[in-house]
N, C-alpha and C positions, 0 to 999 in steps of 0.2 A: 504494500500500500504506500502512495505519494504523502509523505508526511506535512507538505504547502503546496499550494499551485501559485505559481508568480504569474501575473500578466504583463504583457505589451501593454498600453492605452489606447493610444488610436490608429482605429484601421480592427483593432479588436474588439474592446469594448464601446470605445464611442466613435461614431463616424468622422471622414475626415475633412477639412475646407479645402475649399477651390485654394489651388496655389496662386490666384490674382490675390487673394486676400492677404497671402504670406507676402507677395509683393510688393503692393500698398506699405503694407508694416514697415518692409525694410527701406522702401524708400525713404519713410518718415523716420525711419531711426537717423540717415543720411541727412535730412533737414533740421533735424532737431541740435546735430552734431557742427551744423554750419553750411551742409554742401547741399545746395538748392539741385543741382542737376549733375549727379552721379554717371558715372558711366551704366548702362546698361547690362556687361557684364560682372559688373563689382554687383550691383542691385540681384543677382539672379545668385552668383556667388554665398550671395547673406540672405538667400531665403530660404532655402532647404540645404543638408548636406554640409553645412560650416565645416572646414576644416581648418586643423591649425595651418597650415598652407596657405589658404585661402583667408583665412584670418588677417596672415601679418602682410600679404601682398595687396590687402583692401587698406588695411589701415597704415600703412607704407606708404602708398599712393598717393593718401590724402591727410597725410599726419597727423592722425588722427592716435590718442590716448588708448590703446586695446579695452582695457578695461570698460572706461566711458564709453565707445562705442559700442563694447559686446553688450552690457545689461541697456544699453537705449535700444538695440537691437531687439534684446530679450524682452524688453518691454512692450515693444509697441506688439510686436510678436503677441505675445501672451493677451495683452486688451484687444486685437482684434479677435483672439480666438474668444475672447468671454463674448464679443458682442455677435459672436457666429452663436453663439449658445445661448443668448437672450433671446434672438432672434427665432429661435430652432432650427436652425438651418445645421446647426452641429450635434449631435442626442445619441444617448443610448442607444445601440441598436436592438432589432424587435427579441431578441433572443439571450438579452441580460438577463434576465429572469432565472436561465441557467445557473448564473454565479450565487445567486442565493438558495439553491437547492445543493450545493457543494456540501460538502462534510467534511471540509480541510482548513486550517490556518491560508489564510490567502493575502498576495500582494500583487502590489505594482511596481514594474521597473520600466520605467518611460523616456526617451530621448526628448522630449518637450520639457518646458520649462517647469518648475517646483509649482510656479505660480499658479499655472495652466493646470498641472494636476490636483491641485488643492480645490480649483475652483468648478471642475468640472465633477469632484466628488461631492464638495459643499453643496451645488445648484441642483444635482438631482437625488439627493438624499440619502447617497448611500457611502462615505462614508463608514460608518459603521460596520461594513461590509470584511473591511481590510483590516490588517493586523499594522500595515507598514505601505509605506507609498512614495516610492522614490521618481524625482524629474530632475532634470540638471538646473543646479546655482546658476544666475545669470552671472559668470565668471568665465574666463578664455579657457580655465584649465578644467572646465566641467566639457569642452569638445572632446578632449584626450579621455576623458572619462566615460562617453555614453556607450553604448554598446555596438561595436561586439566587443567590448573591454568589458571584465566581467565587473569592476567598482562598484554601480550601484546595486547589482544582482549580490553580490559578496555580503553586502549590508544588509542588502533584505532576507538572503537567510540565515544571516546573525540577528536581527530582529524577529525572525520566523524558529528560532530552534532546530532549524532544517538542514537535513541532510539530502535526501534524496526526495527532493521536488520534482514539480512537472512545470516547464517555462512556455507558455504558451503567447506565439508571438504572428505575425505577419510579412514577417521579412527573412532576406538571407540573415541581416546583423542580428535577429534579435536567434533565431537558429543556431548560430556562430555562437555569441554569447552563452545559448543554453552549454553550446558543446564544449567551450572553454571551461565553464563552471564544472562541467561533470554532470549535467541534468541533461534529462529528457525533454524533448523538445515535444511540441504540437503546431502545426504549421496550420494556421486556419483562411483557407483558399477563399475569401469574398470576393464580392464582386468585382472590386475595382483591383484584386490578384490573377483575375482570368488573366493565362497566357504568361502568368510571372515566372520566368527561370530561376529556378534554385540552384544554386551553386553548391549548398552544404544540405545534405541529406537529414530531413526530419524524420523522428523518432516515430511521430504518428501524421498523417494529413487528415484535417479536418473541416467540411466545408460551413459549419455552423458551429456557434458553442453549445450546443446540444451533442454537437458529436463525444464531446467529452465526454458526456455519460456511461457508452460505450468501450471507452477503454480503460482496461486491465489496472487495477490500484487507483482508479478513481470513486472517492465514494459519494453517497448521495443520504441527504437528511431524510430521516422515515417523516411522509410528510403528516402537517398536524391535522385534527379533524377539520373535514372542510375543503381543505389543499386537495391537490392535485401534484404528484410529479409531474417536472415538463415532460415533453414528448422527446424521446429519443432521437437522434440523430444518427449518420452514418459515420461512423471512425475507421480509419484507414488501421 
């Protein structure tokens, strides 16, 4: 039996924004910092995928303080993602209901902002759900940190008591991540993964979170009077 399940955030649990929106963000990080009209590639550079690379060749550029640029960066970042989530344009998806029929210690290990994950557990009430809930510091050396680096996975299951977890993710990095750690992985195929090449081999493929119910050392709450278990899903 999985003694925690870690999750990805988004793309897993809650859906993702248009990358105009991450756009937008980063241009304003670039106005806020001084530069009215950014290069184009520096603007797309600082909207997804930050790297240290890409980091010190943006703020190189335009002499810009790393520091002060990354967390204006991470900010605007993070307030457009709340106002995609006021809006509902950003939500749960229909099959969360899953994570509360779980029978395990459960967290989060998120390449998004601390801020973005706090807030997207705060607004829809759950919170409560998680043992532990990791997103990167708006700081330069939280890039070198996100995964496939195991750092905040490392903490979450020093926070979880956990040994042999299940990481359940969306991508090759968060796959990678399970596999650096020593964990099993769950690669869960939605919609907007049709057609995504995996480079590192998951432990199980899942096309819903339902599908977890289905596999081997997952367990599930005997439900209460009333309740219903979700409906099963297909587990690779």
């Amino acid at each position: 039996m999985y003694d925690a399940i870690i999750f990805d955030n988004d793309g897993v649990l809650v859906s993702l924004v248009e990358v105009a929106v991450l756009e937008r963000a980063a241009r304003e990080a670039f106005v806020d910092c001084g530069v009215d009209d950014p290069h184009d590639d520096h603007v797309d550079a600082m909207t997804l995928g930050v790297t240290p690379e890409s980091l010190t060749s943006v703020t190189d550029a335009y002499g810009f303080d790393a520091e002060t640029f990354f967390a204006a960066r991470d900010r605007f970042a993070s307030r457009a993602q709340q106002a995609e989530i006021r809006a509902g344009r950003k939500a749960l998806y229909d099959d969360f209901d899953t994570v509360r029929s779980l029978d395990h210690p459960l967290g989060i290990v998120s390449s998004n902002q601390q801020e973005t994950v706090d807030f997207v557990l705060s607004h829809f009430g759950v919170t409560d759900l998680f043992e532990t809930a990791y997103g990167r510091e708006p700081i330069p050396e939280s890039v070198t940190r996100k995964k496939p680096s195991t750092y905040y996975v490392d903490r979450a299951l020093a926070d979880l008591d956990a040994e042999r977890a299940l990481f359940v993710g969306d991508s090759d990095t968060d796959v990678l991540a399970a596999h650096n750690a020593g964990l099993d992985s769950a690669f869960i195929c939605r919609e907007h993964r049709a057609e995504y090449p995996l480079d590192v081999e998951p432990t199980y493929e899942i096309e819903t979170l339902a599908g977890l119910l289905d596999i081997d050392g997952v367990e599930v709450r005997e439900p209460t009077s009333g309740a219903s278990t979700p409906e099963r899903g297909t587990g690779a």
